[in-house]
C-alpha positions in Angstrom: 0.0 0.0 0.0 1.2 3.7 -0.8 2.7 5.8 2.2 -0.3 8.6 1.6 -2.6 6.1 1.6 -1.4 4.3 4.5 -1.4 7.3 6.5 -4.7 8.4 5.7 -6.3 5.3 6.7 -4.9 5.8 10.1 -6.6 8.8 9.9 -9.8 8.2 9.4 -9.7 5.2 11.5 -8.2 7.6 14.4 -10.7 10.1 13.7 -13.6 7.4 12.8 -14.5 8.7 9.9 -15.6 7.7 6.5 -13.6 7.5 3.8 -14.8 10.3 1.6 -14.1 12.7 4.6 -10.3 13.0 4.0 -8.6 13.3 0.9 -4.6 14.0 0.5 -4.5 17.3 0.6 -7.7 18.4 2.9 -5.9 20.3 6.0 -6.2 19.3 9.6 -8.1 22.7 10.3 -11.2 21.4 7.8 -11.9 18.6 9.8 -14.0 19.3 13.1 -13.0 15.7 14.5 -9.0 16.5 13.9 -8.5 18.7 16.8 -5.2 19.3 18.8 -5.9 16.3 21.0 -6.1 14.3 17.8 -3.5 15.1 16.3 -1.3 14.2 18.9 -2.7 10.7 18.8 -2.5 10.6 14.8 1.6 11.5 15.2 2.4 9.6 18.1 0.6 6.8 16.0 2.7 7.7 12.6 6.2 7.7 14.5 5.4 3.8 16.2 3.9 2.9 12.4 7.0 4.2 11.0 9.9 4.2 13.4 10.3 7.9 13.2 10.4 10.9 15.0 9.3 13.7 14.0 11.1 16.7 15.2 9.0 19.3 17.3 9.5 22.5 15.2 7.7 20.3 12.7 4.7 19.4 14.1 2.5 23.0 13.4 3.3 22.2 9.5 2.1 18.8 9.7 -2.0 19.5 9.0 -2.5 17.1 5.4 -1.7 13.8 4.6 0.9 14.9 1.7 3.0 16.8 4.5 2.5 13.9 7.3 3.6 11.7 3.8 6.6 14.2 2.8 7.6 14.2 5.9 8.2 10.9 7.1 9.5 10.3 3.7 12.1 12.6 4.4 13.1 11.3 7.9 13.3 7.6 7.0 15.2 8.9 4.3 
């Protein structure tokens, strides 16, 4: 399966939502259910998933699954 999709599959299942609620590049602020506490769930999630960290100056710019994808493309890089 492809990282983006992989990713946004956690998301929805995170956020329980269906799959037509969340395409690639639909931001985190669109989303009522994808709220701070959320999101913290949906990274912590990604770095176990993915053997990653993602480093804290990051995290405000990670809000889509193409910049959660970029991202951790970049780090297991």
């Amino acid at each position: 399966m492809e990282l983006k999709e992989e990713i946004r599959n956690i998301i929805l299942q995170i956020l329980e939502l269906p799959v037509s609620a969340l395409a690639y590049d639909t931001e985190m602020n669109e989303i009522a259910e994808w709220d701070s506490i959320h999101n913290v769930i949906i990274l912590s999630t990604l770095e176990e998933r993915y053997g990653i960290l993602f480093p804290d100056d990051d995290l405000f710019g990670l809000t889509s699954v193409n910049a959660l994808a970029s991202e951790i493309a970049r780090l297991k890089a």
